[in-house]
C-alpha positions as MATLAB code, in Angstrom:
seq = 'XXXXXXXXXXXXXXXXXXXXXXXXXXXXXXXXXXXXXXXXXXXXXXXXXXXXXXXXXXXXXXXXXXXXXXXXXXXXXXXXXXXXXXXXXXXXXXXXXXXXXXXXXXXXXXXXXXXXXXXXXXXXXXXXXXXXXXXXXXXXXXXXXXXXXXXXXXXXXXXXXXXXXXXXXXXXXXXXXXXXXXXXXXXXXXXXXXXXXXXXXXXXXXXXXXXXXXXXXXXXXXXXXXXXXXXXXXXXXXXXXXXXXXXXXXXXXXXX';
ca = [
     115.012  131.316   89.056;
     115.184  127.077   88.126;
     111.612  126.133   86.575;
     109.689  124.072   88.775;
     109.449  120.545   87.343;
     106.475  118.912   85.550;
     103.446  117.812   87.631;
     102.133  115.723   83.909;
     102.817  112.226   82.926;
     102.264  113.054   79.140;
     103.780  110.222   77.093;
     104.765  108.096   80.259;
     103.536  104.414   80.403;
     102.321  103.157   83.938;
     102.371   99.857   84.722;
      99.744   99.280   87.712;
      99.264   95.643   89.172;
      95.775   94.427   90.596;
      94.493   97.519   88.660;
      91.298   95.984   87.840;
      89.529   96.517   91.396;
      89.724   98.344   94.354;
      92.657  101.091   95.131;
      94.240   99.729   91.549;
      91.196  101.239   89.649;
      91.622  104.667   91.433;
      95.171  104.910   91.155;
      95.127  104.156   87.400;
      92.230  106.910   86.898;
      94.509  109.434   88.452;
      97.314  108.591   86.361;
      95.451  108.263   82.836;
      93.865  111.956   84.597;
      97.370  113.312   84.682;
      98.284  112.242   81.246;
     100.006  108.875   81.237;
      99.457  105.641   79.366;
      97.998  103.079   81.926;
      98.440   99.774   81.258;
      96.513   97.331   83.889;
      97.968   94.242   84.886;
      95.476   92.185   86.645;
      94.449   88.121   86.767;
      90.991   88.720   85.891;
      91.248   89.680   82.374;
      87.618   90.470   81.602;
      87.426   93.454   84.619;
      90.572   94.675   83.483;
      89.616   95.379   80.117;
      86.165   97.082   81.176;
      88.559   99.398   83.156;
      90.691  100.093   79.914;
      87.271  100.431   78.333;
      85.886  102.868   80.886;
      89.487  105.052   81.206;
      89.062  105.389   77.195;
      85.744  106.341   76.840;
      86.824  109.334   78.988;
      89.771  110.208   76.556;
      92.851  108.468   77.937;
      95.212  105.984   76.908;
      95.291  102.514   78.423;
      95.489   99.387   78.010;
      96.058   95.675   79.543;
      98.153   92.823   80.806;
      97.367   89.284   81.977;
      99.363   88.206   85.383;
      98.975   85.864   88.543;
     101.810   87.271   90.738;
     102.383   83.731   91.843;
     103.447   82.262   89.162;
     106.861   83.760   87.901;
     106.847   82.627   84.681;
     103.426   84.800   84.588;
     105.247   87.717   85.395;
     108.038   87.644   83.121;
     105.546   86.916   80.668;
     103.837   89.901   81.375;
     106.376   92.210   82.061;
     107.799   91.244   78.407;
     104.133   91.882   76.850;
     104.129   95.603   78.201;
     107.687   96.087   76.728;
     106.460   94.022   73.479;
     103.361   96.379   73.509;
     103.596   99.527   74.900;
     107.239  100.113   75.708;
     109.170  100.277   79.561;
     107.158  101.676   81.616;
     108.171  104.829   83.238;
     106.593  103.703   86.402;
     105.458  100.530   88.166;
     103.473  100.189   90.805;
     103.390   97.188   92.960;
      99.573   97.473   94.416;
      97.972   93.959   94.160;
      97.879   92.299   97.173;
      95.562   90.462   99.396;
      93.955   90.443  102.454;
      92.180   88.021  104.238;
      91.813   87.655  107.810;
      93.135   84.886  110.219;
      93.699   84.749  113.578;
      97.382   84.332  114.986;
      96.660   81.403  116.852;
      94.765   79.880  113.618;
      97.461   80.733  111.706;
      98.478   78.237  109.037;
     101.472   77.821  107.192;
      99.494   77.673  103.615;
      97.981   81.058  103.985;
     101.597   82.557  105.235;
     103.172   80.956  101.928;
      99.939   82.413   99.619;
     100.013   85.821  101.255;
     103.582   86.384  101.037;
     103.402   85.208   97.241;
     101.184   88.049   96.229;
     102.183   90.769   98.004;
     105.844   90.040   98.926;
     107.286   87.785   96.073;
     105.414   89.149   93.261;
     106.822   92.955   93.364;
     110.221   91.440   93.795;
     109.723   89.405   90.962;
     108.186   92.625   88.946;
     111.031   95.189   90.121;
     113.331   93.273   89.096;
     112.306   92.440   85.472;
     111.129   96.380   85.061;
     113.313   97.291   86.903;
     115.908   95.586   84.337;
     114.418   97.357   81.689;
     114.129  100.649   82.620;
     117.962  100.425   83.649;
     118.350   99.378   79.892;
     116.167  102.253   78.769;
     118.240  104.750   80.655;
     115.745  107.489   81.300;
     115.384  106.762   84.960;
     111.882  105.766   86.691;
     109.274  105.444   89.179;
     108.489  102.626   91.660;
     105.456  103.025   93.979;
     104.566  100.094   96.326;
     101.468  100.182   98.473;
     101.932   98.573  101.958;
      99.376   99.131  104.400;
      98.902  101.637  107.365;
      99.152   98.261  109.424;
     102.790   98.966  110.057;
     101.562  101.863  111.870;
      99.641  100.748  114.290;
      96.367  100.777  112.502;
      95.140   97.160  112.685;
      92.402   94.681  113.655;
      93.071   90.804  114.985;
      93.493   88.541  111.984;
      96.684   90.351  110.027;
      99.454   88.655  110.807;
     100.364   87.023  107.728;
      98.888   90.221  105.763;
     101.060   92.772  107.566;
     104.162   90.913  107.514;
     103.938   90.585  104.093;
     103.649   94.271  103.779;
     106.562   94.370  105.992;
     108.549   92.800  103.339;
     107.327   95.151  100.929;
     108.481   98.082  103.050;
     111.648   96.495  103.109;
     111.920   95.934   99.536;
     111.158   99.536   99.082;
     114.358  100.455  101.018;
     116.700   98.072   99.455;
     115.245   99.111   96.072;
     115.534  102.967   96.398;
     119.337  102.126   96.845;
     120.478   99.889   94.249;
     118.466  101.760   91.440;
     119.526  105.066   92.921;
     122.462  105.357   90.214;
     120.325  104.703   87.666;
     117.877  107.808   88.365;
     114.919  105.366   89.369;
     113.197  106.471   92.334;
     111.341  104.070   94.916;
     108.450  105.394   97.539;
     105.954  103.348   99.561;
     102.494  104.194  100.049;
     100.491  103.241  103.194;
      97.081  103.038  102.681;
      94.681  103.193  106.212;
      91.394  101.873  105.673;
      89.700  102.346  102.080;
      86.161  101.466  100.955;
      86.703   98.819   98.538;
      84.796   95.907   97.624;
      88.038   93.990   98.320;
      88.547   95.388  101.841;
      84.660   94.648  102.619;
      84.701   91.381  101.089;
      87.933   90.217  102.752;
      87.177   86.288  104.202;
      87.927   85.726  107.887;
      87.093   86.668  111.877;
      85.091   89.916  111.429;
      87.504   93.518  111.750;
      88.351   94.423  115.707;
      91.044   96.918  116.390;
      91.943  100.203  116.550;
      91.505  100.789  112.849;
      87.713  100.345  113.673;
      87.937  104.073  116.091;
      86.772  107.299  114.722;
      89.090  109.249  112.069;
      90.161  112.705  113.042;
      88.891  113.656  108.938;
      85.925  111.715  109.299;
      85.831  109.226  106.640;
      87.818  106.577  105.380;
      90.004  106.639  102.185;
      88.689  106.477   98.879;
      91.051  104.686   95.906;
      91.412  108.037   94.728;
      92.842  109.071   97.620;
      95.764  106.608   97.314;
      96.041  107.344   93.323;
      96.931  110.989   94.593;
      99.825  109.933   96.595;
     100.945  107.810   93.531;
     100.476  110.282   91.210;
     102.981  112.670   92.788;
     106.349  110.164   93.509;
     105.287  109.571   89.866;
     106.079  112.965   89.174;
     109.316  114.676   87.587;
     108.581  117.222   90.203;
     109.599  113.951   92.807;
     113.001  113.865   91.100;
     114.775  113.549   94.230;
     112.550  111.528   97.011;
     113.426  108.181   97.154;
     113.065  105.911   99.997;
     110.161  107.662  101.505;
     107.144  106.322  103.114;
     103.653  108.453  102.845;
     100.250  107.309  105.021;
      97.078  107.868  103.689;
      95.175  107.385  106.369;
      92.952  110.060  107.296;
      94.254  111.410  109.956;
      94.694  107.815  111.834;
      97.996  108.402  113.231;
      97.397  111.562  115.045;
      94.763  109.635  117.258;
];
C-alpha cells in the first residue's frame, strides 16, 4: 500500500506577503505551527518583526522582508533578500491586498490603478521572480493566492475596483498552475468570505450593504486562522497533484 504523503513543512521556507496584519498573521502562524520557516514580507517593517518576534518566542523559525508591492523594483529587491537570506522559498503566498470601499458610480480611475497595483500587479510581479527561482531550484513548489469570496456572490456596494482586482488574481492563478505545471510547482486560490480583521473593519469608504452582511449557515465569520488552514494544506506534499483549484472559506456563505 503507497505511504500517504507528508502533512509537515519541516525545513520548507514560506514566503507570505502582507503577513504582518490581518489573515497574513494567521496564515503564517499555521505554517511556522506545521513546521516551516516563515519569512514575512510586509511594508510596515516594525509590525512585521513583532510577528517574527511573537512566532519565535513560541519555538518557530521566521523571519522578515521589506516590500511595497507597488513598486517593482521593491519586489525584486525583496524577492532577492529571501533568496540572499533564507533560500527559495518552497511556497509563496500572494495575500496582501487591499480593500477599501467606493461606490461604482464614485468610482475613480486613481483608486482602480492603486487597487489593481497591490493585489493584481504585485503577485504577478512576485510569481514571476519566485517563481524563476524555484524553477532554478528544481524541487518543485507551492503558490497560494487569496482572492476574495466576492467572486462568489458574497459582496456589499463599494467593491468594484476590489473584486476585479481579485478577478485578476483568479486569473493569474489559472494561467500560473499551467505554465509551472512542468516544473512540479503547484498553484491554488483561496477565497476568503468575511474575516474579523482589523483591516476588514477598518476598511475606508460607504459603510458594508450586501448580502455578505446575512446570517452564516456556521454562525460566525472567519477567523485568519481559518484561511491559514486552507493554505497550509495546498502547501502540503500531501497536495502533490491539485493545481488550479479554487477553495472558499466562507462559512457556509454559499449554501445560503
Amino acid at each position: 500500500m503507497a505511504e500517504v504523503p507528508s502533512f509537515s513543512l519541516g525545513g520548507k521556507i514560506a514566503f507570505v506577503t502582507g503577513g504582518a496584519s490581518g489573515i497574513g498573521v494567521g496564515i503564517a502562524t499555521v505554517l511556522a505551527e506545521a513546521g516551516a520557516t516563515v519569512v514575512i514580507a510586509d511594508r510596515n517593517e516594525e509590525a512585521a518583526r513583532a510577528v517574527v518576534k511573537s512566532l519565535k518566542e513560541a519555538g518557530h523559525s521566521a523571519g522578515s522582508v521589506q516590500v511595497s508591492l507597488e513598486d517593482e523594483a521593491s519586489i525584486v529587491r525583496a524577492c532577492a533578500g529571501l533568496i540572499s537570506n533564507f533560500g527559495t522559498p518552497w511556497l509563496l503566498v500572494n495575500n496582501a491586498g487591499i480593500q477599501d470601499r467606493e461606490l461604482l458610480l464614485e468610482a475613480t480611475a486613481a483608486e482602480w490603478d492603486r487597487m489593481n497595483a497591490v493585489n493584481g500587479r504585485g503577485p504577478l510581479l512576485l510569481t514571476r521572480e519566485l517563481g524563476r527561482a524555484m524553477v532554478k531550484k528544481g524541487e518543485g513548489g507551492r503558490i497560494v493566492n487569496i482572492a476574495t469570496a466576492g467572486l462568489r456572490g458574497s459582496v456589499v456596494k463599494g467593491l468594484a475596483s476590489y473584486v476585479a482586482s481579485k478577478g485578476a488574481l483568479l486569473g493569474l492563478s489559472q494561467i500560473s498552475a499551467f505554465e509551472l505545471a512542468e516544473y512540479g510547482i503547484t498553484v491554488n486560490t483561496v477565497l476568503p468570505g468575511a474575516v474579523a480583521t482589523a483591516g476588514a473593519m477598518g476598511a475606508k469608504g460607504p459603510p458594508p450593504d450586501g448580502p455578505a452582511r446575512r446570517p452564516l449557515p456556521l454562525g460566525r465569520i472567519c477567523e485568519p486562522r481559518d484561511i491559514g488552514a486552507a493554505v497550509y494544506f495546498f502547501a502540503t506534499p500531501a497536495a502533490r497533484y491539485i493545481t488550479n483549484q479554487v477553495i472558499a472559506v466562507d462559512a457556509g456563505f454559499s449554501v445560503t
